[in-house]
N, CA and C atoms as an extended XYZ file, in Angstrom:
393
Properties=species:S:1:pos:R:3:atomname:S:1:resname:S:1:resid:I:1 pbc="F F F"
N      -118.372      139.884      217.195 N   UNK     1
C      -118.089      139.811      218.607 CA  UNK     1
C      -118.257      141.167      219.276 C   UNK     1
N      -118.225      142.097      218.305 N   UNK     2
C      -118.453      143.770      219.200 CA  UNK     2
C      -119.781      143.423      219.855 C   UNK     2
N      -119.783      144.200      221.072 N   UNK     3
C      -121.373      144.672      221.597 CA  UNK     3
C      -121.544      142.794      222.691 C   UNK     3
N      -120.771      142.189      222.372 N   UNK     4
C      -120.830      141.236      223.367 CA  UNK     4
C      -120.642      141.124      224.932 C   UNK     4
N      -121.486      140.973      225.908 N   UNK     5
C      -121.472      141.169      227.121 CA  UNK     5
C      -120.124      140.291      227.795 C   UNK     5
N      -119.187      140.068      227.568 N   UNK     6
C      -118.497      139.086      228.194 CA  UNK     6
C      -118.286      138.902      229.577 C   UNK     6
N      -119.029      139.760      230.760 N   UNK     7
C      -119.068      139.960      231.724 CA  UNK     7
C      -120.231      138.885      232.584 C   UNK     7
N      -121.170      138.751      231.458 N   UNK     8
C      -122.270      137.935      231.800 CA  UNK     8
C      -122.721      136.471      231.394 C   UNK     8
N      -122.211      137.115      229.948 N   UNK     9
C      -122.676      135.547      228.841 CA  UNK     9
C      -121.605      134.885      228.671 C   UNK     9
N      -121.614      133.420      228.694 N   UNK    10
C      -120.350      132.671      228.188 CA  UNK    10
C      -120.674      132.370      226.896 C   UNK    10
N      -119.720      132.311      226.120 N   UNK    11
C      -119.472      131.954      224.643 CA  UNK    11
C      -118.886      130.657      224.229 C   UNK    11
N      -119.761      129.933      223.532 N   UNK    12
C      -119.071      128.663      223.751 CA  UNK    12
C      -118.287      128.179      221.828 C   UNK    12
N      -117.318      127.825      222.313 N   UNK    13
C      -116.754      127.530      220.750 CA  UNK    13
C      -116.973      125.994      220.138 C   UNK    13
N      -117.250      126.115      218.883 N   UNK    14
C      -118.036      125.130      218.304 CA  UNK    14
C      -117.716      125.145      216.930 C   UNK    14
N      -117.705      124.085      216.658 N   UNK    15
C      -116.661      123.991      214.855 CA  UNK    15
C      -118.564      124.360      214.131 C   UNK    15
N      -118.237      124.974      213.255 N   UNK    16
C      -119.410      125.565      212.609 CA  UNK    16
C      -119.919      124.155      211.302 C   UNK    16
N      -119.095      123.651      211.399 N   UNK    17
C      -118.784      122.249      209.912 CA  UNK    17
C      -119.861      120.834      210.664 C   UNK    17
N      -119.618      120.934      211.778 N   UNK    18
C      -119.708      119.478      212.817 CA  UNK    18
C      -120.769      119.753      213.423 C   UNK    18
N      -120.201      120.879      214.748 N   UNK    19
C      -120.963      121.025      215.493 CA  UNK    19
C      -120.284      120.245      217.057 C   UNK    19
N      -119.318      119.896      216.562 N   UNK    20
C      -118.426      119.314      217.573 CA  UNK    20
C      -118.117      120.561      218.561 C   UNK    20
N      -118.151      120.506      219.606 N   UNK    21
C      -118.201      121.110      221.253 CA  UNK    21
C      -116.550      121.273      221.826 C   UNK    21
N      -115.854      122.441      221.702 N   UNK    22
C      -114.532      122.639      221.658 CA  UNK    22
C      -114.073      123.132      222.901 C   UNK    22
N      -115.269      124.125      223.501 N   UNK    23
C      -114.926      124.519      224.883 CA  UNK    23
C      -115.618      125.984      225.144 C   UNK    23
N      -115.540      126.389      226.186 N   UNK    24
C      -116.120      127.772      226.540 CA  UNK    24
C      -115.614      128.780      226.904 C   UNK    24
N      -115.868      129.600      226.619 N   UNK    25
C      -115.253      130.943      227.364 CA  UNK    25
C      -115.931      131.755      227.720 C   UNK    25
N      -115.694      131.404      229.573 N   UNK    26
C      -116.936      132.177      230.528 CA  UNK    26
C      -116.963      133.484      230.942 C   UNK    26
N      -117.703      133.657      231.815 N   UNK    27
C      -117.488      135.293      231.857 CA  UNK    27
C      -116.667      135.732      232.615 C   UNK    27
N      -115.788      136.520      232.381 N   UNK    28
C      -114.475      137.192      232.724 CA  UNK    28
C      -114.872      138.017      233.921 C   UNK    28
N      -115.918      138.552      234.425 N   UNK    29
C      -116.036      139.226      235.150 CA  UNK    29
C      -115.666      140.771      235.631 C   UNK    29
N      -114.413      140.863      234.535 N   UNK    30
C      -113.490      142.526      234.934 CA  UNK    30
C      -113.930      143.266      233.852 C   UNK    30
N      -114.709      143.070      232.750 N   UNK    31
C      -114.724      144.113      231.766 CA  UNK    31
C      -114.450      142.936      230.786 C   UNK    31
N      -114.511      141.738      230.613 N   UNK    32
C      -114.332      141.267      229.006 CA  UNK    32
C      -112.494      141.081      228.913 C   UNK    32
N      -112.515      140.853      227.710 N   UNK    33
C      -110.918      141.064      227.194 CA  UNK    33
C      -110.782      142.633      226.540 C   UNK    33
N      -109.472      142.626      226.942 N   UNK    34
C      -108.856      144.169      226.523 CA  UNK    34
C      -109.215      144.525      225.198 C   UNK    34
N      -109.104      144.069      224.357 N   UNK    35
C      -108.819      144.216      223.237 CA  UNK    35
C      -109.645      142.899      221.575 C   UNK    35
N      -109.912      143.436      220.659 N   UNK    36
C      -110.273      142.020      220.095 CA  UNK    36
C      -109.081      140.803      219.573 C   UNK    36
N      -108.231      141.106      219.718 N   UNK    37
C      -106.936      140.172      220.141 CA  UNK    37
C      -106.975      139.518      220.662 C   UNK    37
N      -107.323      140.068      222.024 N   UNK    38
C      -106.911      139.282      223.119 CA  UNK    38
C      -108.163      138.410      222.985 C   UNK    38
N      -109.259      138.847      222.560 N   UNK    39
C      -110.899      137.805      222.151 CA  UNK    39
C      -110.158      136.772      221.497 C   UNK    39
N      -109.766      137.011      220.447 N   UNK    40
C      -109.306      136.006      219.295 CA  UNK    40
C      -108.277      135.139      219.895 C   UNK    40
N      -107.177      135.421      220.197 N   UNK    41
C      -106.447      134.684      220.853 CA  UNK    41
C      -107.102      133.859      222.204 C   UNK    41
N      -107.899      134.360      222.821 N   UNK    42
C      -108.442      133.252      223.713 CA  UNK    42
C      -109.419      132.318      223.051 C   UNK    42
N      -110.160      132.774      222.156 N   UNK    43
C      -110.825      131.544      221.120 CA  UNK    43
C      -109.942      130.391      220.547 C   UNK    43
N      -108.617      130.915      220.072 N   UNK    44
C      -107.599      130.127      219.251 CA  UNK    44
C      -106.845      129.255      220.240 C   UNK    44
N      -106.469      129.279      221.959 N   UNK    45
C      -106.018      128.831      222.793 CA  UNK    45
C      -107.294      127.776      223.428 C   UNK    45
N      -108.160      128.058      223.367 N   UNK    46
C      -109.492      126.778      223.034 CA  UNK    46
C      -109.328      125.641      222.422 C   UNK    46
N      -108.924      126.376      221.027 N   UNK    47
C      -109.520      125.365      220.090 CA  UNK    47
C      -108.073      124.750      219.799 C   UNK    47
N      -106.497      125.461      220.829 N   UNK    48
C      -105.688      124.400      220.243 CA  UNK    48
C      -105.917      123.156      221.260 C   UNK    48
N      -106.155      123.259      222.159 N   UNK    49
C      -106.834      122.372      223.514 CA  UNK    49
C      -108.173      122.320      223.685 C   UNK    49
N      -109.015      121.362      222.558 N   UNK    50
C      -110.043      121.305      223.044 CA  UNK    50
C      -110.682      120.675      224.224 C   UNK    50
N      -111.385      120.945      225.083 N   UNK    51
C      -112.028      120.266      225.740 CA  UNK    51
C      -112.332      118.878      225.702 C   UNK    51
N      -111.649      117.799      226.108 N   UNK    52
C      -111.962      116.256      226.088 CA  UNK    52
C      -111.826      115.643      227.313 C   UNK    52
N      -112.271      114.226      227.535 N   UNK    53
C      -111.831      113.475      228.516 CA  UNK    53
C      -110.512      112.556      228.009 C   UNK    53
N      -109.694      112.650      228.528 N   UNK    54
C      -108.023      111.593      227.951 CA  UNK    54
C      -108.603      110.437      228.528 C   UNK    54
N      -109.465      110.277      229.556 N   UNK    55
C      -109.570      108.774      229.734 CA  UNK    55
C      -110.949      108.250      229.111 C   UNK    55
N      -111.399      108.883      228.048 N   UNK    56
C      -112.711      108.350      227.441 CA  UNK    56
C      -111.990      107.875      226.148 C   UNK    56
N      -112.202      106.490      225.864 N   UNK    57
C      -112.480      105.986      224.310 CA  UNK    57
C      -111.923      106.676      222.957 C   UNK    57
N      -112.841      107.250      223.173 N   UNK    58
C      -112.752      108.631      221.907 CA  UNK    58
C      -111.637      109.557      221.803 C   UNK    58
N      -111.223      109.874      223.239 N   UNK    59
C      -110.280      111.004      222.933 CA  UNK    59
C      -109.452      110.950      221.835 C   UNK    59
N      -109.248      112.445      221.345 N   UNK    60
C      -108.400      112.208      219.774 CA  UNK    60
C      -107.179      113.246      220.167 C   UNK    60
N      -105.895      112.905      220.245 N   UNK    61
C      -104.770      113.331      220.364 CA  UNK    61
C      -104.968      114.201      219.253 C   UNK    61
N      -105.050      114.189      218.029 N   UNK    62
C      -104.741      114.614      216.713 CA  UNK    62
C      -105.804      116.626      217.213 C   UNK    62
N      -106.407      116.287      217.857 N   UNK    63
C      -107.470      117.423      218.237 CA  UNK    63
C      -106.644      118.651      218.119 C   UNK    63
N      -106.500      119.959      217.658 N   UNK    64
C      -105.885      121.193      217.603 CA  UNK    64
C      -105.750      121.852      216.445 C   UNK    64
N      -104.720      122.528      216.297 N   UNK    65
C      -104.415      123.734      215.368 CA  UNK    65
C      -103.399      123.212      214.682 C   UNK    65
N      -102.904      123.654      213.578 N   UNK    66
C      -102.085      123.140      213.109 CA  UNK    66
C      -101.318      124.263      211.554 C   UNK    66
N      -100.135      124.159      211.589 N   UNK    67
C       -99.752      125.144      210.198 CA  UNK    67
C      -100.375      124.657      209.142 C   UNK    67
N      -101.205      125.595      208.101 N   UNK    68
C      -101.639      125.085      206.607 CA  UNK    68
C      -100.346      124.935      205.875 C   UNK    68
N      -100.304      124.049      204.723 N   UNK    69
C       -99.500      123.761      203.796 CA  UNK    69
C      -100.074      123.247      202.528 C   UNK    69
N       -99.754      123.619      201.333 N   UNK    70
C      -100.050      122.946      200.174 CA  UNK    70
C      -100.287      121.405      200.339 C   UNK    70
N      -101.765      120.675      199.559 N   UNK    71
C      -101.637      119.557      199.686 CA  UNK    71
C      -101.456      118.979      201.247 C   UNK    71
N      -102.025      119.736      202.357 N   UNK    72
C      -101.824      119.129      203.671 CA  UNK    72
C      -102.907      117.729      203.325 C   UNK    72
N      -101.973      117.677      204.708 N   UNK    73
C      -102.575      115.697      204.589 CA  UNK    73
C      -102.687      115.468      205.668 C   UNK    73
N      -103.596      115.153      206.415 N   UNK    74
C      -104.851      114.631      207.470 CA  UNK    74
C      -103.868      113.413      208.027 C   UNK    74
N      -102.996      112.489      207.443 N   UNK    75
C      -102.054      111.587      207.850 CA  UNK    75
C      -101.332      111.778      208.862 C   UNK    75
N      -100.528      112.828      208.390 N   UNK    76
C       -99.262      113.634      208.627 CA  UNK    76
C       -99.638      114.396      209.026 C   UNK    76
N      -100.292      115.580      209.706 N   UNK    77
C      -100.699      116.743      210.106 CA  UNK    77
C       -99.178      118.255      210.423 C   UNK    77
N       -98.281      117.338      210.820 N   UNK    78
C       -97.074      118.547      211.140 CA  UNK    78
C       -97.115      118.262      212.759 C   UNK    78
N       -96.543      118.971      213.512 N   UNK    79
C       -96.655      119.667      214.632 CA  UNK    79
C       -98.108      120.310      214.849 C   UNK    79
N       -98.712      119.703      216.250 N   UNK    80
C       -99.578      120.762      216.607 CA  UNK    80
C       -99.062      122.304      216.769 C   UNK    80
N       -99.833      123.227      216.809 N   UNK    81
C       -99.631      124.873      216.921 CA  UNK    81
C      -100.637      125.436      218.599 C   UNK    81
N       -99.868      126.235      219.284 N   UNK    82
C      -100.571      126.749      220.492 CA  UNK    82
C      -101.032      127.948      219.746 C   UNK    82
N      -102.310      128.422      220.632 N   UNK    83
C      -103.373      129.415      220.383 CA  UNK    83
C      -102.350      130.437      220.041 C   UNK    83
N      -101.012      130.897      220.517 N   UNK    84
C      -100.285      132.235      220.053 CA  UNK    84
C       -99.646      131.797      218.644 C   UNK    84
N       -99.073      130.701      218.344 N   UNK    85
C       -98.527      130.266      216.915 CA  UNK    85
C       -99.725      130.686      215.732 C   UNK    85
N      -101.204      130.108      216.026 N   UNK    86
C      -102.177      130.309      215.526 CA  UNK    86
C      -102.389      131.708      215.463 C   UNK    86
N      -102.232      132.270      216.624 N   UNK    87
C      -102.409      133.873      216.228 CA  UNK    87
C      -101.812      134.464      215.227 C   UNK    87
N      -100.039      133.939      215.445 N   UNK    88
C       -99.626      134.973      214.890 CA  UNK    88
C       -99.043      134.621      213.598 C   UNK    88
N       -99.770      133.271      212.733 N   UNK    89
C       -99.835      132.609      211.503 CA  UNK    89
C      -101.201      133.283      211.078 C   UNK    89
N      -102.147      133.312      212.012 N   UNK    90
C      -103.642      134.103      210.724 CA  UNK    90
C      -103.170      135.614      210.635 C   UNK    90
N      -102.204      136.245      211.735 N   UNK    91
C      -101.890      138.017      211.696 CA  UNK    91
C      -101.267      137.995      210.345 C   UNK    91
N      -100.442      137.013      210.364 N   UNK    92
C       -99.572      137.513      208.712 CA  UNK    92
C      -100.016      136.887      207.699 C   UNK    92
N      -101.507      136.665      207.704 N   UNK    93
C      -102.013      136.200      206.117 CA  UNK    93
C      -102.126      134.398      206.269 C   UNK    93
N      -101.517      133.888      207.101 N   UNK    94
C      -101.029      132.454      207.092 CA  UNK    94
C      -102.184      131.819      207.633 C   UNK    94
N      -103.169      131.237      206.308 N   UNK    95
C      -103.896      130.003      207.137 CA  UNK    95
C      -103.463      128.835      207.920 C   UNK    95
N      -104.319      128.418      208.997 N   UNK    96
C      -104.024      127.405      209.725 CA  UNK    96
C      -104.921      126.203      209.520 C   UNK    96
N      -105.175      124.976      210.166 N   UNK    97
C      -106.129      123.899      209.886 CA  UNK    97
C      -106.177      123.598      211.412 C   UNK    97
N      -107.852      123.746      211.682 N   UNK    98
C      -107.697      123.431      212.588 CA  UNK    98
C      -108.758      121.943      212.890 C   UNK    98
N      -108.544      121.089      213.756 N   UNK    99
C      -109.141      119.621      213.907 CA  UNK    99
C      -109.851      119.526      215.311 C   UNK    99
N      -111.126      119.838      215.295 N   UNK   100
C      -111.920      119.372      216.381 CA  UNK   100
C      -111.732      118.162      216.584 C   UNK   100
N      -112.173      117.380      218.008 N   UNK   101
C      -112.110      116.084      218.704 CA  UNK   101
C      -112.862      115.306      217.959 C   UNK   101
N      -112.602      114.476      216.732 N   UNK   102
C      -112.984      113.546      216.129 CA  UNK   102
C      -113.678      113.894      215.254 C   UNK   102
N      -113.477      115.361      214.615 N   UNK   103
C      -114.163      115.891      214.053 CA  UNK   103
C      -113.318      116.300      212.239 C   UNK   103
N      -114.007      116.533      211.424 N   UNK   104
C      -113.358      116.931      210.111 CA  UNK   104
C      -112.095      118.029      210.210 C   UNK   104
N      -111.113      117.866      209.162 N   UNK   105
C      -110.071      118.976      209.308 CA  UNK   105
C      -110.996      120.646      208.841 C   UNK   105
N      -110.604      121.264      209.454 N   UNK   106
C      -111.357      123.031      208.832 CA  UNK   106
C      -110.225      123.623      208.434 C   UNK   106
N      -110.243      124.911      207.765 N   UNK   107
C      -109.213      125.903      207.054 CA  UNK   107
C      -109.654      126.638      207.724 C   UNK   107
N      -108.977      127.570      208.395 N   UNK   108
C      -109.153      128.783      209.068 CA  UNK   108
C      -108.269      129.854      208.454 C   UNK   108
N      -108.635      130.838      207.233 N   UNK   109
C      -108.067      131.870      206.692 CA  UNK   109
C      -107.168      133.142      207.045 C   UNK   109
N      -108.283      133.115      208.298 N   UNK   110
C      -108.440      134.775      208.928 CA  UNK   110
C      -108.497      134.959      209.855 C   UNK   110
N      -108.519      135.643      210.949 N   UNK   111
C      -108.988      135.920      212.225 CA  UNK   111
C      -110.260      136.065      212.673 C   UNK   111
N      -110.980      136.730      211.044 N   UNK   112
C      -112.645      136.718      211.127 CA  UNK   112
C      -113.065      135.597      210.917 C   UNK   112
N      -112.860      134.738      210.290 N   UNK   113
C      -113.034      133.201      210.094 CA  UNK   113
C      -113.339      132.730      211.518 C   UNK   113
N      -112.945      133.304      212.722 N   UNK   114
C      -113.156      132.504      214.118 CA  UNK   114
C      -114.229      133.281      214.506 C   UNK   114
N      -115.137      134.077      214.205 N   UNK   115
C      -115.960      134.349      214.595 CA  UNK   115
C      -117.503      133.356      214.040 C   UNK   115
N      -117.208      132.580      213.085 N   UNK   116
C      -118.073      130.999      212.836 CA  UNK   116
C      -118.101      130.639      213.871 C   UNK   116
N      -117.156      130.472      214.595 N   UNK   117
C      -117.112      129.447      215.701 CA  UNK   117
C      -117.351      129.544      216.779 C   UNK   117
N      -117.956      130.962      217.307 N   UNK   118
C      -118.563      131.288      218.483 CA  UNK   118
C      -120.411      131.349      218.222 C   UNK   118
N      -120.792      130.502      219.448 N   UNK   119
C      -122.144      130.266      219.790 CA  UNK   119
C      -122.001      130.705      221.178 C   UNK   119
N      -123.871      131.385      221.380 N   UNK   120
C      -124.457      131.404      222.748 CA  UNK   120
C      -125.093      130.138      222.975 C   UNK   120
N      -124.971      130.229      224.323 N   UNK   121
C      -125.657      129.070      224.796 CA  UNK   121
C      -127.436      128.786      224.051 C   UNK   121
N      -127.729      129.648      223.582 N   UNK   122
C      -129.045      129.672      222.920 CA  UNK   122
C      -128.646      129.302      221.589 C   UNK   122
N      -127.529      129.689      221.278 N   UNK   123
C      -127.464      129.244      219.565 CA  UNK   123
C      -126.674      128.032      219.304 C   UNK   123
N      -126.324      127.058      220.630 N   UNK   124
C      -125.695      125.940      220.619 CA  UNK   124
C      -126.663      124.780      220.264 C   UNK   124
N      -128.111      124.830      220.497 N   UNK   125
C      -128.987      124.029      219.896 CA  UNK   125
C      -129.101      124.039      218.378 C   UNK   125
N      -128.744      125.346      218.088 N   UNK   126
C      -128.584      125.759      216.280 CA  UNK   126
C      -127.499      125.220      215.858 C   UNK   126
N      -126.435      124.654      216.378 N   UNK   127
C      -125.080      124.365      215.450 CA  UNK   127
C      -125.581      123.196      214.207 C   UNK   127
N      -124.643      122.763      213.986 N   UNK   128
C      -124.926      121.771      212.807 CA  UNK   128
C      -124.868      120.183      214.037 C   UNK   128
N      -125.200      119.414      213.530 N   UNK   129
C      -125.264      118.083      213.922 CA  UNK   129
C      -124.262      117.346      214.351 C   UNK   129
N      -123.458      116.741      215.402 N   UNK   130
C      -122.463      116.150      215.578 CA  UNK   130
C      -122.417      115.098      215.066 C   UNK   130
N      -121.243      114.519      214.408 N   UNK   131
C      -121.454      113.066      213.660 CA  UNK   131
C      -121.360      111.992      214.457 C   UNK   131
């Protein structure tokens, strides 16, 4: 994410597994985000709210972030997690799982782990295939 124009280019987040379409983050206009924190944490506040329609068919409640646990189970998921819970579960080592809109569960390790998940609008034709 260093050397990224965030002033100009929007970045759009995208499960790297699917290819499922999570949401964007446009250009800020003041200089970007402060800090790569504050990057990460606005990626992770995305992807606990992805982008859907509630009145389309499809919409999937289950869509967000969620605490990892031994043996997690796709059933049961826990409590969803907001983009700061997520933050501050990958700061102390603590993977999370996170569930695109109808999309496979992912493990998210790290904080660098969310950098998979950012595409340019040019590299959104490159993702993987939506199912």
């Amino acid at each position: 994410m260093s050397g990224w124009d965030w002033n100009t280019q929007p970045v759009y987040v995208v499960s790297p597994v699917t290819g499922d379409d999570c949401g964007v983050l446009v250009p800020t206009g003041d200089g970007g985000f402060e800090d790569q924190n504050a990057a990460w944490l606005a990626i992770l506040n995305t992807m606990a709210n992805p982008a859907q329609d509630q009145n389309d068919p499809s919409y999937d409640a289950t869509a967000g972030l969620y605490a990892s646990y031994d043996n997690f189970d796709p059933q049961n998921p826990g409590q969803q997690l907001s983009g700061n819970d997520g933050f501050a579960a990958l700061s102390t080592g603590q993977p999370i799982v996170f569930h695109p809109p109808n999309g496979d569960w992912e493990t998210i390790s790290s904080l660098d782990d969310l950098n998979a998940y950012l595409y340019t609008q040019e590299q959104r034709s490159s993702a993987p295939p939506q199912d």
